[in-house]
ROKE-999399 format. One line per field, with one value per residue: residue number from 1; x, y, z negated of N, C-alpha, C in turn. Coordinates in steps of 0.001 Angstrom, whole numbers, plus 500000, padded with zeros to 6 digits. Atoms other than C-alpha are relative to their C-alpha. Example, Ala and Ser with C-alpha at 12.3 -4.5 7.8 and 13.67 -1.06 7.14 Angstrom:
% ROKE-999399
k <- [1 2]
npx <- [500890 499180]
npy <- [498810 498810]
npz <- [500000 500060]
capx <- [512300 513670]
capy <- [495500 498940]
capz <- [492200 492860]
cpx <- [500900 499230]
cpy <- [501200 501090]
cpz <- [500000 499270]
This chain:
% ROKE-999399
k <- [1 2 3 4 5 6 7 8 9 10 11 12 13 14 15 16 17 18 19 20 21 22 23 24 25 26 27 28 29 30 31 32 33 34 35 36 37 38 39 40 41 42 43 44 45 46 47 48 49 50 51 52 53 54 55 56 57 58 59 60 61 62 63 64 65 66 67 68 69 70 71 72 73 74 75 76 77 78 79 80 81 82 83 84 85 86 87 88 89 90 91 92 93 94 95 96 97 98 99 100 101 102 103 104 105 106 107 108 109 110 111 112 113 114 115 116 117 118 119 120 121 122 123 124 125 126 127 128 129 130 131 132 133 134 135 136 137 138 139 140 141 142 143 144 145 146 147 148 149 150 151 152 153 154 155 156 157 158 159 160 161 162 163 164 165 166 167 168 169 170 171 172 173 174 175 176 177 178 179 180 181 182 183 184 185 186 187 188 189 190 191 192 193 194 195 196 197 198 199 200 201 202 203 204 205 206 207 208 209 210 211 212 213 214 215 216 217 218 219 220 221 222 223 224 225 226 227 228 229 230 231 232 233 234 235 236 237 238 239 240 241 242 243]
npx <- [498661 499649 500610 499988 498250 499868 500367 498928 498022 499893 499151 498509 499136 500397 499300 498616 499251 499939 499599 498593 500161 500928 499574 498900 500536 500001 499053 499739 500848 500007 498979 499112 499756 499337 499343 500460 499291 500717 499597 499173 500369 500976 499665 501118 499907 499083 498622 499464 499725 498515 499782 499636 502014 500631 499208 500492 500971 499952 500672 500063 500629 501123 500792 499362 500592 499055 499492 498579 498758 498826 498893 500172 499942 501357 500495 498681 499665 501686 500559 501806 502238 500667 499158 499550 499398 498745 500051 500952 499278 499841 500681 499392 500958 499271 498630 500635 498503 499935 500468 501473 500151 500970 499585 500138 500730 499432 499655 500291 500763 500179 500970 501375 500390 499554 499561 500842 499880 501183 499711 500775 500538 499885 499693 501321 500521 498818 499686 499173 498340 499532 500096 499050 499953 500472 501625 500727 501267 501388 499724 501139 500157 501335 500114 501209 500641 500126 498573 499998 498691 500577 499749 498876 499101 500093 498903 498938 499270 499501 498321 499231 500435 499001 500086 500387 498761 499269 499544 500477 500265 499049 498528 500029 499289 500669 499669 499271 500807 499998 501155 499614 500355 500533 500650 500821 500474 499534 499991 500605 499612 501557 499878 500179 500950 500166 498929 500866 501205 499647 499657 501239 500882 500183 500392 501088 500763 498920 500523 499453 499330 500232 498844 500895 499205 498640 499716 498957 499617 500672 501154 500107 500588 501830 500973 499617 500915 501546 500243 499625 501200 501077 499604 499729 501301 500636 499621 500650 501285 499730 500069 501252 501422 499667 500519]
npy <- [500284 498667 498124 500198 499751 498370 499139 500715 499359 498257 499879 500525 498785 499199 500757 499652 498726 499172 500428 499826 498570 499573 500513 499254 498633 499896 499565 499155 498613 499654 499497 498802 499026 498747 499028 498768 499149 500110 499239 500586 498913 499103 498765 499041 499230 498713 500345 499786 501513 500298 501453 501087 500182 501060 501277 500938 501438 500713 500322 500915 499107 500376 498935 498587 498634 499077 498695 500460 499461 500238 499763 499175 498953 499158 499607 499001 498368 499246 499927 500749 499825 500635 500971 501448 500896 500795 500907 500162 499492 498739 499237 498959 499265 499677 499379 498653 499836 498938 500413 499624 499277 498540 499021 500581 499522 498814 499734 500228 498679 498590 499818 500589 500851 499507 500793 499271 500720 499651 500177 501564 499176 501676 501203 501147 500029 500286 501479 500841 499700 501011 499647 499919 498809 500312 500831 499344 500150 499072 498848 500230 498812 499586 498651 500375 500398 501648 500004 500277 499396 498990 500743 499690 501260 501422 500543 498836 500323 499761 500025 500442 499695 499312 500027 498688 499692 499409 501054 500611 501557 501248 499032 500395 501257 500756 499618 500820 500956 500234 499126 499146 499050 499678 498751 498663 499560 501023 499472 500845 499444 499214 499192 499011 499889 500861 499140 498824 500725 500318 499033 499523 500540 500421 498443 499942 501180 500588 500825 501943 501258 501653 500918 500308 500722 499781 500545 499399 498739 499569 500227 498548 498999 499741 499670 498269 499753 500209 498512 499375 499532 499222 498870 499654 500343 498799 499382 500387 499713 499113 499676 500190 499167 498521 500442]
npz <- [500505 499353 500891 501117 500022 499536 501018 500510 499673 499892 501423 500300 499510 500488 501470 499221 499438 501174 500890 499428 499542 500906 501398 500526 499634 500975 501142 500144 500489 501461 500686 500172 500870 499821 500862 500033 501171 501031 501005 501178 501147 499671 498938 499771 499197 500105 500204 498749 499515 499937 499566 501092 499953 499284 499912 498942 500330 498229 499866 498814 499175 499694 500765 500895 499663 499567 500900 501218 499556 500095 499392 501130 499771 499596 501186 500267 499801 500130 501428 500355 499984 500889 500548 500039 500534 499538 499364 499231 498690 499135 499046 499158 500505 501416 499698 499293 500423 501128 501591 500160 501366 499882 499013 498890 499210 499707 498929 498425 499729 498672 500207 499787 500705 500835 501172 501078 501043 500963 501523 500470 501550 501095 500038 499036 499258 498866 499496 501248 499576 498955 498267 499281 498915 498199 500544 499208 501098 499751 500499 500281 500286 500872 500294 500427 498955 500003 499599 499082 500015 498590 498655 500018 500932 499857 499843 499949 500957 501397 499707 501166 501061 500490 501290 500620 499956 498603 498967 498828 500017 499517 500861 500632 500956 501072 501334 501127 500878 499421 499544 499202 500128 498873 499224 500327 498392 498897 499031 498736 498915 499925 499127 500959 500688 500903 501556 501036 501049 501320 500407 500856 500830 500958 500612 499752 500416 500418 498642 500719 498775 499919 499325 498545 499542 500105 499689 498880 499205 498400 500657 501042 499354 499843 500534 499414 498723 500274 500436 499685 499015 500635 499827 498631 499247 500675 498936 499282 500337 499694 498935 498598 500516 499529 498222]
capx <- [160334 161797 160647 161359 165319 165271 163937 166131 169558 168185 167860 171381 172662 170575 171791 175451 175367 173325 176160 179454 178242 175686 176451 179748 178778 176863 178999 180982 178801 178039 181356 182352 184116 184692 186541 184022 184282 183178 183089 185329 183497 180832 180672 178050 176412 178484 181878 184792 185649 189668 191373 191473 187309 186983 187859 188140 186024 186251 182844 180580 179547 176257 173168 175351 173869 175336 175801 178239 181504 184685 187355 188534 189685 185999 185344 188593 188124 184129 181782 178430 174701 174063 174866 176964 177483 180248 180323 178017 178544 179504 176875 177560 174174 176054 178928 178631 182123 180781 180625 176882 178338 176964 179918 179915 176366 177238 179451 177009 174592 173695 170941 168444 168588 169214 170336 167834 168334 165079 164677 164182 161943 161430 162857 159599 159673 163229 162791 164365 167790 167839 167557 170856 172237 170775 167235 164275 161246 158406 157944 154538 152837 150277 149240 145721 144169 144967 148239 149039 152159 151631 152031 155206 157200 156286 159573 162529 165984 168104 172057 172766 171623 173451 174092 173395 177398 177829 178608 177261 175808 178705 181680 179586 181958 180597 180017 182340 179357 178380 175346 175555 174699 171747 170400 169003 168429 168505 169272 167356 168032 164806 164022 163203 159581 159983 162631 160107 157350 159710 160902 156890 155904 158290 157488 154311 153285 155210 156642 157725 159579 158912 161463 159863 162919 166630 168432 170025 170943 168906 165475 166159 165927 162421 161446 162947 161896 158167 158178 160224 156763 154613 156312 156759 152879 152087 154277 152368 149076 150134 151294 148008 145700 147717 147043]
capy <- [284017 286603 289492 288070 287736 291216 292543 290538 292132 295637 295001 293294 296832 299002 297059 297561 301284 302342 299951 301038 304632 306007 305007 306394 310016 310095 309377 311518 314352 313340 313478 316527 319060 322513 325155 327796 330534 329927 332157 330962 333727 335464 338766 341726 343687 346847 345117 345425 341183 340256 337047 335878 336242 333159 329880 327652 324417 322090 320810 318841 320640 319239 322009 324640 328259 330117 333053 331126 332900 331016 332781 334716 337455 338721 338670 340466 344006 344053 344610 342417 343118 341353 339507 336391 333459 331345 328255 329656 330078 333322 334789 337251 339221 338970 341569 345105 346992 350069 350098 351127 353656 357432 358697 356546 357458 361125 361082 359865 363034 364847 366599 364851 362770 364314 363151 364274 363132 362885 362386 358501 360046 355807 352609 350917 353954 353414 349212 348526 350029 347319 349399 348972 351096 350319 348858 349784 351179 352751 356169 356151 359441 360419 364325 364845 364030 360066 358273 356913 356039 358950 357299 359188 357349 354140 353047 354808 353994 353988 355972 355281 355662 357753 357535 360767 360935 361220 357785 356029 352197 350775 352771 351427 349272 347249 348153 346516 345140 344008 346232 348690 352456 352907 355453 358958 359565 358180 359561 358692 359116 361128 363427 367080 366666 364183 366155 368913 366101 364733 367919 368911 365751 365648 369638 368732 365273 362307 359631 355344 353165 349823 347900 346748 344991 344186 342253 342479 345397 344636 343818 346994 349061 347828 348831 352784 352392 351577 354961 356582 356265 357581 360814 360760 359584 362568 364518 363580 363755 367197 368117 366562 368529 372130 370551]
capz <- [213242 215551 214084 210771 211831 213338 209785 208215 209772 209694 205400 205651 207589 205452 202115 203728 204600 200999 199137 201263 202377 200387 196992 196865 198189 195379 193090 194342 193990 190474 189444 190467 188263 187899 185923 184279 181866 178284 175385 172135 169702 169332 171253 170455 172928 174319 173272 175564 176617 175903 177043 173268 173575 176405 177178 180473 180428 183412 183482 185647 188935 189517 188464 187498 187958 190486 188375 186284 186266 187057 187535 183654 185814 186796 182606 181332 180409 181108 178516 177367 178278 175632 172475 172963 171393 171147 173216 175667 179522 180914 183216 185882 184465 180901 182226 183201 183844 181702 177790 176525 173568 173279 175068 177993 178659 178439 181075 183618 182734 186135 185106 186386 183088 179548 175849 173233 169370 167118 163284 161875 159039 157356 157167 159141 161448 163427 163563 160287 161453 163891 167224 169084 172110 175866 173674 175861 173338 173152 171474 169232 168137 165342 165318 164023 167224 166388 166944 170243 172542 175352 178726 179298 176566 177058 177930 176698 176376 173178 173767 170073 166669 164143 160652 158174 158197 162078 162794 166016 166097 168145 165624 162826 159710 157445 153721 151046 149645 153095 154220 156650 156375 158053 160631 160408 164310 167557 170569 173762 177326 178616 181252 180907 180358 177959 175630 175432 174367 171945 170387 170205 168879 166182 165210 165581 164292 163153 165577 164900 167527 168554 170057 173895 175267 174836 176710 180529 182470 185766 183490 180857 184115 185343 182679 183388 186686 185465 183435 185791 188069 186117 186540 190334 190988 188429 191058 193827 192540 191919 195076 197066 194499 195397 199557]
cpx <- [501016 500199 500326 501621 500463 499867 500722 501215 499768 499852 501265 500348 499864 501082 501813 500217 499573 501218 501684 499993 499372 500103 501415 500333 499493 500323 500439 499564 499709 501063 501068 499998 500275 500180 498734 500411 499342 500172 499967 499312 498957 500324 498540 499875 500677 501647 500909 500717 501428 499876 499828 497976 500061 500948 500096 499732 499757 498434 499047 499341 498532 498926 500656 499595 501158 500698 500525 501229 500908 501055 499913 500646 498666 499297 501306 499730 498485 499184 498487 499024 499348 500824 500215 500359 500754 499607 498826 500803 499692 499011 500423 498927 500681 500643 498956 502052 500234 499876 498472 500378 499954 501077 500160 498710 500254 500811 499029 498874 500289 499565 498728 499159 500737 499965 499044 500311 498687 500471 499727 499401 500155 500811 499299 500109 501777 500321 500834 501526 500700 499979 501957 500134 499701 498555 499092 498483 498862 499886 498006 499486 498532 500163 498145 499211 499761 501758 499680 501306 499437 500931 501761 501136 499785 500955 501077 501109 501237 501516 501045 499298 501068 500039 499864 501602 500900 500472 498915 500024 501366 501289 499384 500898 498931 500591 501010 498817 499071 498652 500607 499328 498980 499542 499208 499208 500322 499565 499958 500049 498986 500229 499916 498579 499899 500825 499399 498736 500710 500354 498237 499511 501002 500323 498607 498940 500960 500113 500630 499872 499646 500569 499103 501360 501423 500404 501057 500239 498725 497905 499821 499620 499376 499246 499913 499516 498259 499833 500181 498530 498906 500286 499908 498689 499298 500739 499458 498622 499838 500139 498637 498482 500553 499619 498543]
cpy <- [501019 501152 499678 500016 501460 500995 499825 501082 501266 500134 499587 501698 501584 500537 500727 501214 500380 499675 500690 501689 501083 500584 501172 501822 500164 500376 500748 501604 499853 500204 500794 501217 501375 501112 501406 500647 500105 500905 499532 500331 500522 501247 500734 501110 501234 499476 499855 497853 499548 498402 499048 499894 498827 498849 499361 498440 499385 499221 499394 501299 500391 501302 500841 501299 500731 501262 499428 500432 499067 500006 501102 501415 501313 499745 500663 501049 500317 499781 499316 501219 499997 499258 498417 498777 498880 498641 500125 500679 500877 500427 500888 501306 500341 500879 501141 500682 501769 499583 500979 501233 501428 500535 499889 500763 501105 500148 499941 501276 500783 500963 500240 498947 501196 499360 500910 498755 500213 499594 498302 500231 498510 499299 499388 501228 500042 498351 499652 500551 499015 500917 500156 500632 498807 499548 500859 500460 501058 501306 500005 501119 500017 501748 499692 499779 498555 499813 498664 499410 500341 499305 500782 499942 498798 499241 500632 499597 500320 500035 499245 500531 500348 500078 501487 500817 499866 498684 498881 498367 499292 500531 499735 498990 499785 500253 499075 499019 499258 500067 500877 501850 499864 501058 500837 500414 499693 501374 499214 500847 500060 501038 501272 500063 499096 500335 500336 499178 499461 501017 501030 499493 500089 501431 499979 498742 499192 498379 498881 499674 498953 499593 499573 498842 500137 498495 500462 500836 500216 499750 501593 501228 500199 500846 501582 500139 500318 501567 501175 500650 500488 501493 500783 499677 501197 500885 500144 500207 501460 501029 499779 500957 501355 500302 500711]
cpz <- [500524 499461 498312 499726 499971 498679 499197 499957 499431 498357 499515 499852 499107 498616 500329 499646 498177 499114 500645 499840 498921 498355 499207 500116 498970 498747 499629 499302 498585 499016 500202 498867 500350 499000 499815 498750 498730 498636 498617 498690 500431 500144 499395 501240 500527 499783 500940 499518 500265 500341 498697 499429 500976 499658 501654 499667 501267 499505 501484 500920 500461 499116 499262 500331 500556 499788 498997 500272 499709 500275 498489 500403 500325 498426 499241 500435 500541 498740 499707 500028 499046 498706 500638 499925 500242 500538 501370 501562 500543 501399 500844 499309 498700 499854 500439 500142 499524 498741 500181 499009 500486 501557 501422 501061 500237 500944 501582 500012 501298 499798 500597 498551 498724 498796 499070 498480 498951 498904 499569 498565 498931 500753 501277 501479 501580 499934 498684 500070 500915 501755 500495 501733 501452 499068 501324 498871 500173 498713 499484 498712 499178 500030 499738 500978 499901 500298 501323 500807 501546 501233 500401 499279 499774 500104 500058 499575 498857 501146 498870 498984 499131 498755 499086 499760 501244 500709 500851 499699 500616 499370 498440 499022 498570 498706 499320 499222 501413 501100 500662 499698 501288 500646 500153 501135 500882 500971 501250 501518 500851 501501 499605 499346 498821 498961 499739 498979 498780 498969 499616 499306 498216 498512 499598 499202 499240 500978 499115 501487 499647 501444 501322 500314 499608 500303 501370 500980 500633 498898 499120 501502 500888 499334 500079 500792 500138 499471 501030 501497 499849 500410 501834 500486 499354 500984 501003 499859 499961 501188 501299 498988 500150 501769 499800]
């Protein structure tokens, strides 16, 4: 009977603290709010991000991704990763605080990196006219040997594609009849051995893209990085077979 009182109190005290203490912590925590940053419109990739592009949305706090931006001063005046669509929440990955268009990249030329423009001979062989600037793609080569895509274009990415009248994918306007002019040649941001392979293959053979990735910054430049080692283990290999 003892031991049966004693067990007793301690589910009274328990009962008590989860219904007084407990409970309302909880709550709390489930009904907390907080101000993030939501976008009103849809947004395409490369686009520069005005105040009449977002929204603020007090929402609940609970499982919110810490790369949710809320504060519309850290999205004002940077430019999408990616396309956007409206009602969706602002990422920190989503933002970059360069634009992606030809001339942008051109400025960051050192030359360690260079701008080469090839021909889009078909329809089927530049992606339909769908390749947009930062894409990551692969470069895919027929000469009578067979067609292939040579380990050193495997991953290459797109500055901009260009219409047969000079104009660039992100300076593109839409037809009157509501088609777009599409693109004659794309220009890809390559090293030097990889200009001269593109410039032999397409003297030489005939080449077709295929889209690999598109999407956000830090992912598009694994995939650079991945190529970029091919080159530096062919360096190396080099150097220990002259040893």
């Amino acid at each position: 009977m003892k031991n049966r009182t004693i067990l007793g109190i301690i589910c009274i005290v328990l009962a008590v603290a989860v219904t007084f203490v407990v409970a309302p912590l909880v709550n709390k925590a489930a009904a907390g709010t907080t101000n993030i940053i939501r976008m009103n419109k849809d947004i395409s990739q490369g686009k520069k991000i005005t105040a009449d592009d977002i929204m603020v949305v007090k929402v609940g706090s609970t499982g919110l991704q810490d790369i949710v931006i809320k504060d519309k001063i850290a999205v004002i005046g940077k430019y999408a990763t990616c396309d956007i669509k409206a009602n969706t929440n602002i990422l920190s990955t989503y933002l970059t605080d360069t634009a992606d268009n030809a001339d942008d990249v051109f400025r960051t030329l050192d030359g360690t990196k260079q701008a080469i423009s090839i021909t889009i001979n078909s329809f089927a062989g530049g992606v339909s006219g769908k390749l947009k600037n930062g894409d990551i793609i692969s470069v895919i080569v027929t000469t009578d040997k067979g067609t292939t895509i040579p380990v050193e274009l495997s991953y290459v990415k797109v500055i901009t594609t260009t219409t047969q009248k000079g104009t660039d994918k992100d300076e593109l306007a839409q037809n009157e009849d509501g088609t777009y002019d599409l693109p004659s040649t794309v220009t890809l941001l390559v090293n030097k051995v990889q200009s001269t392979l593109l410039a032999q293959y397409e003297k030489d053979g005939k080449i077709h893209l295929s889209l690999v990735y598109r999407g956000n910054q830090a992912t598009a430049d694994n995939f650079l990085k991945a190529q970029d080692k091919v080159f530096t283990q062919s360096a190396d290999s080099g150097v220990n077979k002259n040893e």
